[in-house]
C-alpha positions, -999 to 999 in steps of 0.1 A, spaced: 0 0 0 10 34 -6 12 55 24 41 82 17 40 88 -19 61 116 -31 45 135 -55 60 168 -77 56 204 -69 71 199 -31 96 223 -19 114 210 18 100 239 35 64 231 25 74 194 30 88 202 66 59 221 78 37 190 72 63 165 89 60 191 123 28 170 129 39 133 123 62 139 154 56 119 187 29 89 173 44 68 199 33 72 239 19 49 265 -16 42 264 -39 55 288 -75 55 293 -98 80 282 -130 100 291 -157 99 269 -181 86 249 -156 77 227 -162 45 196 -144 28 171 -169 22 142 -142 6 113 -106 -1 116 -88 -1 83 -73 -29 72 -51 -15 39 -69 -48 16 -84 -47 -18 -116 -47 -2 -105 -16 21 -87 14 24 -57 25 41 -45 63 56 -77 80 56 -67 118 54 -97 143 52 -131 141 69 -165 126 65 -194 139 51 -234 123 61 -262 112 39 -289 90 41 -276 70 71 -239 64 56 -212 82 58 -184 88 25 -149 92 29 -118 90 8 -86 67 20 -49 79 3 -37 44 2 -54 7 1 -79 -3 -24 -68 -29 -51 -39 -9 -65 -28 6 -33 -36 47 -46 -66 48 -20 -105 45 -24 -141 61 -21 -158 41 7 -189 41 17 -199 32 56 -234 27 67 -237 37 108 -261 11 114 -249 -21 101 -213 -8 105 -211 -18 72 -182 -4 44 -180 -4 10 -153 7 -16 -173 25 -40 -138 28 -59 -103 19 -64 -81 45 -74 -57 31 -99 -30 59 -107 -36 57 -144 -41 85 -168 -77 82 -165 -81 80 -129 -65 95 -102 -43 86 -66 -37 96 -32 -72 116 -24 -58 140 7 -89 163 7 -123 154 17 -148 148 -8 -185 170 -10 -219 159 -19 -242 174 -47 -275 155 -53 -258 121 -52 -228 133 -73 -199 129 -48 -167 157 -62 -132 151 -49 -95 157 -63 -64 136 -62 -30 148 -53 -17 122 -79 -28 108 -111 -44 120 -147 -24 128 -177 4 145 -158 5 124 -126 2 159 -105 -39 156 -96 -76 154 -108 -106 166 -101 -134 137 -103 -171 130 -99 -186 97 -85 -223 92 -85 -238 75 -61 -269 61 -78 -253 46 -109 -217 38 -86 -202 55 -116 -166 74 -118 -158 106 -142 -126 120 -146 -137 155 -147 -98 176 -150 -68 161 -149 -40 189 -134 -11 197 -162 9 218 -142 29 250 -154 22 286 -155 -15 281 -163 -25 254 -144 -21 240 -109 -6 207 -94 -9 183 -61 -44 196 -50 -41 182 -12 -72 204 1 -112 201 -9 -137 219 -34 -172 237 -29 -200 243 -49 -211 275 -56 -242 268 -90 -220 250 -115 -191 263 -105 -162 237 -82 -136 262 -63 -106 244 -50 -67 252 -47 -35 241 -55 -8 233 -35 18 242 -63 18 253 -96 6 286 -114 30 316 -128 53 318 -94 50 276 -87 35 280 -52 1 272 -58 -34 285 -72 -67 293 -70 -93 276 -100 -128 275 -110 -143 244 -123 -174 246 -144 -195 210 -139 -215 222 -166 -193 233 -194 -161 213 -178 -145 248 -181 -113 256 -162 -103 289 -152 -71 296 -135 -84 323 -112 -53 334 -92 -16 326 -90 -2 326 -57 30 346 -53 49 345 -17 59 368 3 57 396 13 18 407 -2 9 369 -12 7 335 -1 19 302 -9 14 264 -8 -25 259 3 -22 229 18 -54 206 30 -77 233 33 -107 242 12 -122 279 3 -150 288 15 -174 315 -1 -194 347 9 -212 373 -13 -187 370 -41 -153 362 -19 -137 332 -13 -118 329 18 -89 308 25 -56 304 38 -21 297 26 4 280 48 29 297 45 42 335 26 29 368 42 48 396 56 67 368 77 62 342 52 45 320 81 11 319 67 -17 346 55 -58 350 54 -73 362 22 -100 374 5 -105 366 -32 -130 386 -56 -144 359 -76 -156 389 -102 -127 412 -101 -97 387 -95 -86 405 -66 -71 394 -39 -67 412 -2 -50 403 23 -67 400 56 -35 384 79 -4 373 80 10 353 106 40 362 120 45 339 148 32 350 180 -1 350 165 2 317 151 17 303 121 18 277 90 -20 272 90 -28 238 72 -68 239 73 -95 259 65 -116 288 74 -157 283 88 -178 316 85 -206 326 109 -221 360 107 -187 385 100 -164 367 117 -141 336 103 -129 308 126 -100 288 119 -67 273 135 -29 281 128 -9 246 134 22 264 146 36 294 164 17 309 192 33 313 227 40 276 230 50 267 195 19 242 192 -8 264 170 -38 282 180 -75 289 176 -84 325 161 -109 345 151 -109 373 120 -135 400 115 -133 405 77 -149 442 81 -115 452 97 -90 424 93 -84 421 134 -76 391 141 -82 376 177 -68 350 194 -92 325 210 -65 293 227 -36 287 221 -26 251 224 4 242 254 6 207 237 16 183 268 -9 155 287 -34 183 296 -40 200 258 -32 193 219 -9 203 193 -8 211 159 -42 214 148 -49 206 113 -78 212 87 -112 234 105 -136 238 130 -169 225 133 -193 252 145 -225 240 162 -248 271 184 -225 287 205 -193 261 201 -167 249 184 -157 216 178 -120 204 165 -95 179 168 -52 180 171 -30 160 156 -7 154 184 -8 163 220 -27 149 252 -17 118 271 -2 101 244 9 129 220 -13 114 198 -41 138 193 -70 152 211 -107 163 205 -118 196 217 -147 220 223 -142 263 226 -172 287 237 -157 315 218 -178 336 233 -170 329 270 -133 313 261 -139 278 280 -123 258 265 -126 217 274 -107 183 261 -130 162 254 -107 131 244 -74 120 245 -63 93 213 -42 65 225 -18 40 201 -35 7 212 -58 -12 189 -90 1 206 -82 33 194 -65 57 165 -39 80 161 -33 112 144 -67 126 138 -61 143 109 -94 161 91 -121 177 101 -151 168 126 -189 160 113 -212 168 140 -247 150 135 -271 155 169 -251 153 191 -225 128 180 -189 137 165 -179 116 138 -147 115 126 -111 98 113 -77 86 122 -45 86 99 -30 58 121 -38 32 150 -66 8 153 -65 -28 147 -39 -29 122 -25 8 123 -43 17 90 -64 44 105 -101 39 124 -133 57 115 -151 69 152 -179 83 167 -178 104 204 -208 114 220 -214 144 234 -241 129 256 
């Protein structure tokens, strides 16, 4: 199975910042409070997946997810997992062909029952693809395949969103400067529109990595891991109309720094998380008002037994709280699941992971809130240290 693959368009720096997190997976197990389940352990086989790396998305009673390694050629799957019968199904088996694509690091979103994703790996080029699966017919189209250069975009390691016909989604490298884009999709037309070359620092960003965009009255908002003022990291604002971009933040450090995730919205405020920087070195948990640009800091993770570390991907906003996981930190160092009141500032650990089979290890996506269960994935641990999909109450 392929678990590290090494794809083009990496730079060390880039490649270092995402290495920050795989530190520590080893610790003592220890017991832990909650409502805490395993619901699948991976097992890497044809008939599974291996490595899941994004988050999960809910409908109709199952859950669909993407793995970055297992499945019959070992480039990862679409699965399928039904919460009552604990049932899963590979819907497909990525094959790393030029019609197909390979190592699926983003999460994928749902559309009527048209699932769209994108590959790191794979297509024409080998450096990504966008794809559609449908659900009814259990049907996959190869809907782009990345060619790289000036006026395109390679590696896509985050997720898209709909806005009408139109997929929005960024590029890890790539574009006129190499460091990543910003493209439009058009399902309808199968259009492609390079929308924005990142550039670095000191007025740009550079190297989105594992995030998606997320969009408002005409902007998309995202963040690039690293470039800025400090080249640690910046907020933006894109005009989907004018091609402009602003810059709302950039990190230099103390306010966090090498953000890997994504932004949520809720009224004029974003939420997101910086994996880095921050008093302890260990990331933090902000918030931006776009009117003004201010950004605020909310917690900043100590790491240790007693908080997390290195927070990757974005928040999962639910009334008055926000939900989120790290990828290392708590008893074992490997990972914890949180909740912050950014109104009040508490701030609670709901779980600590632990590296024994009746649990996982470096929770790497986002959460899924349905009712009041959490329902989310591991990279690592579980029964055969392929990664676990699991459910905590909050009951």
């Amino acid at each position: 199975m392929r678990k590290n693959r090494i794809v083009s368009g990496f730079s060390v720096l880039a490649l270092a910042v995402g290495l920050v997190c795989l530190s520590g997976l080893a610790g003592t197990p220890a017991s832990a409070a909650g409502s805490y389940k395993v619901l699948h352990n991976f097992d890497g086989s044809k008939t599974d997946g291996a490595t899941p790396f994004g988050s999960l998305i809910l409908s109709g009673g199952n859950l669909y997810g993407m793995t970055t390694g297992g499945g019959t050629s070992g480039s990862g799957t679409i699965f399928e997992f039904n919460i009552k019968t604990k049932q899963l199904t590979v819907l497909h088996n990525f094959d790393d062909s030029k019609t197909d694509g390979a190592a699926p690091y983003g999460s994928l979103i749902l559309s009527g029952t048209n699932l769209y994703g994108m590959t790191i790996a794979g297509g024409s080029a080998d450096v990504g693809t966008i794809f559609e699966f449908s659900i009814k017919t259990k049907k996959f189209k190869l809907l782009y395949s990345f060619e790289g250069g000036t006026t395109d975009g390679v590696n896509p390691f985050g997720s898209l969103i709909l806005s009408g016909t139109n997929l929005y989604g960024m590029t890890y490298g790539g574009g006129a400067h190499s460091v990543g884009t910003i493209f439009e999709f058009n399902i309808k037309t199968s259009q492609f529109a390079l929308l924005h070359s990142f550039q670095g620092e000191p007025d740009d960003g550079a190297y989105p990595r594992y995030g998606n965009l997320i969009f408002s009255r005409g902007n998309l908002y995202g963040m690039a891991t690293i470039g800025g003022a400090y080249d640690t990291g910046t907020i933006f604002e894109f005009n989907v109309k004018t091609r402009q971009l602003r810059l709302l933040h950039s990190f230099w450090g103390g306010d966090g720094a090498d953000p890997l995730g994504s932004l949520i919205l809720s009224g004029q405020n974003l939420y997101g998380m910086a994996s880095g920087g921050s008093e302890g070195g260990h990331g933090l948990i902000f918030m931006v008002k776009i009117k003004n640009s201010q950004l605020t800091p909310l917690h900043s993770f100590e790491g240790g037994t007693t908080d997390g570390a290195c927070p990757v991907n974005h928040l999962t906003l639910s009334g008055k709280n926000l939900y989120g996981m790290t990828c290392n930190g708590g008893q074992n160092d490997s990972g914890t699941i949180f909740t912050l009141n950014p109104g009040t500032g508490a701030y609670s650990l709901l779980y600590d992971f632990t590296v024994t089979p009746a649990d996982g290890d470096y929770p790497n996506g986002s959460l899924l809130l349905s009712g009041t269960t959490l329902y989310g994935m591991t990279t690592n641990g579980g029964a055969n240290n392929d990664g676990v999909i699991f459910s905590y109450s909050l009951k």
